[in-house]
N, C-alpha and C positions, 0 to 999 in steps of 0.2 A: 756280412754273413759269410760263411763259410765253409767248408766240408767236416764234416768231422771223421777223426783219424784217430787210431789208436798206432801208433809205430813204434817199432823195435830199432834203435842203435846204437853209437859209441859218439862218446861226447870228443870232440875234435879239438878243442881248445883252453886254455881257462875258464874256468866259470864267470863273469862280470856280474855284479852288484851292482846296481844304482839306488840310490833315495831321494826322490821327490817331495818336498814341502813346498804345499801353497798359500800363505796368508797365518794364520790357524788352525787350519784342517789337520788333521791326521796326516801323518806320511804316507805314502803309498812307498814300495816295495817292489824292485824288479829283478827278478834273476833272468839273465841269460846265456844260453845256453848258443853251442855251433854244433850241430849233430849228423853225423854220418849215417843216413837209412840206407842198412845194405839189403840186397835182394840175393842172398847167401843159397845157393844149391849144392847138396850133399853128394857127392860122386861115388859111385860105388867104388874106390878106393880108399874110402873114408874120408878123403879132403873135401874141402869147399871150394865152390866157383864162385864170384861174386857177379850176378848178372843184371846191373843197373843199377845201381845205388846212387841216390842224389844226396848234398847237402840243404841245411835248410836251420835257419836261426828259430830257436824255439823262447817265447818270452812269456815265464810264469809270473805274476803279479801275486803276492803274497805277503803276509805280514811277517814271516818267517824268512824270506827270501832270506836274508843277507846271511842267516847260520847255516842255511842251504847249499851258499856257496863257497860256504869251507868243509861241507862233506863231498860235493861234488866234484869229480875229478880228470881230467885228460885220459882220455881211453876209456870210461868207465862204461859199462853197458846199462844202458835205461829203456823205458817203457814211457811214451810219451802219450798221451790223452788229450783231445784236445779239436780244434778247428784249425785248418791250414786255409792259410789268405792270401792274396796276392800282397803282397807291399811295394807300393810307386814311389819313388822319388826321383827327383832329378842331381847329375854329380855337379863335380867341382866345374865343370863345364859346359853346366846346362840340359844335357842331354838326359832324356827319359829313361829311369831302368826300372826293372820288375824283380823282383824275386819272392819266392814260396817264402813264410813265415808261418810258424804253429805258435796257436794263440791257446796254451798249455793248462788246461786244469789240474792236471797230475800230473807230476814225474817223479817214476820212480827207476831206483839202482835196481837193477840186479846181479845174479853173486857169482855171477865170472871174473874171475881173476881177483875179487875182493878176500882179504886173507884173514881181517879180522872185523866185531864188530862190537862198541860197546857201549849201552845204554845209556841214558842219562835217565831220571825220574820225570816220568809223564806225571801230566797233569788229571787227568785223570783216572790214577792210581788207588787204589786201596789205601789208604794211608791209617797211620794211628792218630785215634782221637780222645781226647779226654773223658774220663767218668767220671761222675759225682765224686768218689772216692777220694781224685786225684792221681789214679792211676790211669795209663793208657791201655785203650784196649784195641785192637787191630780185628779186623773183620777175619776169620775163617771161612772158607769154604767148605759146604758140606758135599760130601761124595753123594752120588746117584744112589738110592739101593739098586743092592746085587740079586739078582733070582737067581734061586740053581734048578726054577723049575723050567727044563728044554726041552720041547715038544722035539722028537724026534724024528716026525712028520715034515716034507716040506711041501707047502700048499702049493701044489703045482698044477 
């Protein structure tokens, strides 16, 4: 169990991909991430202070992870979601270490310093589908109606 967190930071390292197969199962899917939560204060000279920011490995399990981790990129600003845990292991020498880990339901980019950005077709798109005819026919959306009748009245 663990705390659940939503944080703001800058991804610190490459992205890493792992895939897990066990026996026949389905693969499982790991993106990891190394991320910088700053604790940024705005100074009335317009600059930032940075006042405590820790690191902390962030590991999203997804079946998408691995095309994850070629849009994901060094520097990039994210939005992390998720439970933060403690993680124990012992190193190359035995001895006991701890450190924070977010156990990631979401991460998302956001659009700092990102310059461009370009779709690929979702899955669950509007797409064309055949008619009896043999012709495709593509869903339209219909607009709202319009009133032009405006109470000039505001119920206050």
């Amino acid at each position: 169990m663990g705390t659940a967190v939503v944080w703001e930071g800058n991804i610190g390292s490459a992205p890493e991909y792992k895939r897990f197969q066990k026996d026949n199962q389905d693969p499982r899917h790991l993106l990891r991430l190394n991320v910088y939560f700053d604790n940024s204060i705005r100074l009335q000279d317009g600059s930032y202070e940075d006042r405590g920011g820790f690191w902390a490995n962030v590991e999203l399990w997804h079946r998408d992870a691995e095309s994850y981790s070629r849009l994901y990129q060094k520097g990039m600003r994210v939005l992390v979601e998720g439970r933060a845990v403690l993680d124990n292991w012992k190193d190359g020498n035995g001895i006991e270490q701890a450190a924070m880990k977010v156990q990631a339901n979401r991460v998302g980019f956001l659009p700092q310093r990102i310059e461009s950005i370009t779709m690929g077709q979702g899955t669950g798109q509007a797409q064309s589908r055949p008619v009896a005819n043999g012709q495709s026919r593509t869903p339209t959306p219909t607009p709202a109606p319009m009133s032009e009748d405006f109470d000039d009245q505001i119920p206050y």
